[in-house]
C-alpha positions in Angstrom: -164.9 22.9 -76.6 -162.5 22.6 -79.8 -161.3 25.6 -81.3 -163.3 26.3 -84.6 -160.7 26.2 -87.6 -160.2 29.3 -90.0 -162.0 28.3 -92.9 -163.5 30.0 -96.1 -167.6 30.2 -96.5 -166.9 28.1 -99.4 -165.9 25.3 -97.0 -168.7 26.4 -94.5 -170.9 25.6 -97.3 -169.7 22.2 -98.4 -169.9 21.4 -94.8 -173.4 22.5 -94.0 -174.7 20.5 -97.0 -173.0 17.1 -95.7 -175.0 17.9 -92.6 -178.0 17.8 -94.8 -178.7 21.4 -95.7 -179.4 22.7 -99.2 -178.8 26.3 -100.9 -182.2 28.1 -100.7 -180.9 31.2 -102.5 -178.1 33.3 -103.2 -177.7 37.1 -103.1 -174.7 38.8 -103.8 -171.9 37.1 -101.9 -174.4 35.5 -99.0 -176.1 31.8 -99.5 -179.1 31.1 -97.7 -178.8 27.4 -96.9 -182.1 25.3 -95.2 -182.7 22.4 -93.6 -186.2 21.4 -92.4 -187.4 24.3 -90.9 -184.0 25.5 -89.8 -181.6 28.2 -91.4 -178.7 30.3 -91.9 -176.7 32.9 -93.9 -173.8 32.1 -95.3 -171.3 34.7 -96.4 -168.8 33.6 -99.2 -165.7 35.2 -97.9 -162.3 33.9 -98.3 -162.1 33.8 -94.5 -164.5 33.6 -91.9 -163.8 35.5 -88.7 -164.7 33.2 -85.7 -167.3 35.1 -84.4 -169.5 35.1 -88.0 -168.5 31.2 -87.7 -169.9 30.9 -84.1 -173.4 33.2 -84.9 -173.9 30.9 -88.1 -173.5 27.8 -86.0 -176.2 29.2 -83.7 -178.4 30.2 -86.5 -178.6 26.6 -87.7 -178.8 25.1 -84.6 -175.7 23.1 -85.0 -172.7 22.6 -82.1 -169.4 23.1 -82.9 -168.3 19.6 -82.4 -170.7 18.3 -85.1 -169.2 20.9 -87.6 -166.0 20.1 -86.8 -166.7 16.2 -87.4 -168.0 17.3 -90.9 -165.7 19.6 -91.6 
């Protein structure tokens, strides 16, 4: 399994919409983004831990790998 890179939830955006998700709604500093009748939270922080990374990946239902080929 690659190692996830340290990247901002800017970029964790932008990603997630190339994989076909679109912003639902934003509160505060979180974006809701949706696809279908999957979901996930999105904090915009200049850097996402890899943990928060990992729990939004599994929120979405998205595998690492495909991130990281979107990325």
């Amino acid at each position: 399994m690659p190692k996830l890179p340290l990247i901002s939830g800017r970029e964790a955006i932008k990603v997630f919409e190339r994989m076909g998700f679109q912003v639902a709604r934003q509160r505060g500093s979180h974006v809701v983004l949706r696809r279908g009748s999957q979901g996930c939270v999105v904090p915009k922080h200049k850097e996402l831990k890899a943990g928060t990374l990992v729990g939004i990946l599994k929120q979405a239902g998205v595998s690492q790998e495909d991130f990281i080929e979107n990325l």
